[in-house]
N, C-alpha and C positions, 0 to 999 in steps of 0.2 A: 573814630570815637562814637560810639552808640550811646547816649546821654537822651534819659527819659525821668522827667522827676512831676509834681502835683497831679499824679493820679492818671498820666501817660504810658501808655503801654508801649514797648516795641516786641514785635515777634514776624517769623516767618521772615528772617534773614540769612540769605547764603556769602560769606565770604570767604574768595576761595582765588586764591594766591595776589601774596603783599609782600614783594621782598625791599629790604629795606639796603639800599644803595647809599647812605648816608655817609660821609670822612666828618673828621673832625668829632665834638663832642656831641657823643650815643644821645639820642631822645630816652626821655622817660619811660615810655610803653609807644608798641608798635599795632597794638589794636587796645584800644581802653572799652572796656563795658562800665555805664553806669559809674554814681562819685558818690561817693558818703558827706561830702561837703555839704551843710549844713545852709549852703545860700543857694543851690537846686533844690534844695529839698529833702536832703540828707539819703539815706538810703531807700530806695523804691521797696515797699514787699513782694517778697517772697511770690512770685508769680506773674508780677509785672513783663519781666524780660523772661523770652521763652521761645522755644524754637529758632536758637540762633544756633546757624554752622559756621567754625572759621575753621579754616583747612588751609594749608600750605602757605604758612608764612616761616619768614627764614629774616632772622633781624640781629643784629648786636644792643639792640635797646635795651634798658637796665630792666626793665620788666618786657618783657614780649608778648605776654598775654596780660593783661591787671583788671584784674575782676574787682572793681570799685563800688560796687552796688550788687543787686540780686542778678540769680540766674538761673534758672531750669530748664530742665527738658531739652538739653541743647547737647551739642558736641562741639570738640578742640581734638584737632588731628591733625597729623606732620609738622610741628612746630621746631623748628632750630633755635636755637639761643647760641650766637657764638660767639667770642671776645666781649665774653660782658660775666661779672661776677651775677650770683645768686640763682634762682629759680626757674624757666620758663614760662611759669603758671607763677600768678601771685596773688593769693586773694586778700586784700586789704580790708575788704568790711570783713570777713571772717569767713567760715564756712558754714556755718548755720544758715546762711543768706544764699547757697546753693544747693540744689536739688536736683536730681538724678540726671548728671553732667556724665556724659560718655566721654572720656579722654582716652587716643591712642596714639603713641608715634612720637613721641614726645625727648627731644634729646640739645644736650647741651654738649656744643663740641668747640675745639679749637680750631683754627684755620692757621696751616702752615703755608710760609712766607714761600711768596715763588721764587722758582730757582731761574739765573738767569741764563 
């Protein structure tokens, strides 16, 4: 979780492989940026979070990316999403709150059962 709120900056973060091993019930999100919640601070502007890379994460979390606050100038590449409904990317404050986000590689699969 990258959580930056009262006028905190994060930037110049690499992260780059986070597989999520988890049984039982999926987590939330498998890397969270930033919370709109209202008792950090609510949404950081638009340029606060910046030059983050997350690259090779592989999760069944209900969000796998959740973009909860701002974000630019950054990248999201190789992303799995598997055994979980909805999106890979989820941007919860909105998209107006991100800015020139490179996204590549990005898929949502099913995982068939092993054979014995």
């Amino acid at each position: 979780r990258l959580l930056n709120a009262s006028g905190l900056q994060i930037h110049d973060v690499i992260l780059d492989g986070l597989i999520d091993t988890s049984t039982g019930r999926a987590a939330k999100a498998a890397v969270k940026i930033g919370d709109s919640n209202p008792v950090w601070g609510g949404v950081t502007p638009l340029g606060d979070t910046y030059r983050i890379v997350i690259n090779n994460v592989i999760s069944r979390a209900q969000h796998t990316v959740l973009i909860g606050g701002s974000l630019a100038e950054s990248s999201i590449s190789n992303v799995i999403k598997y055994e979980a409904t909805g999106e890979p990317i989820t941007y919860s404050s909105g998209p107006q709150f991100v800015r020139n986000l490179m996204i590549e590689n990005i898929k949502t699969m099913s995982i068939a059962p092993a054979h014995p």
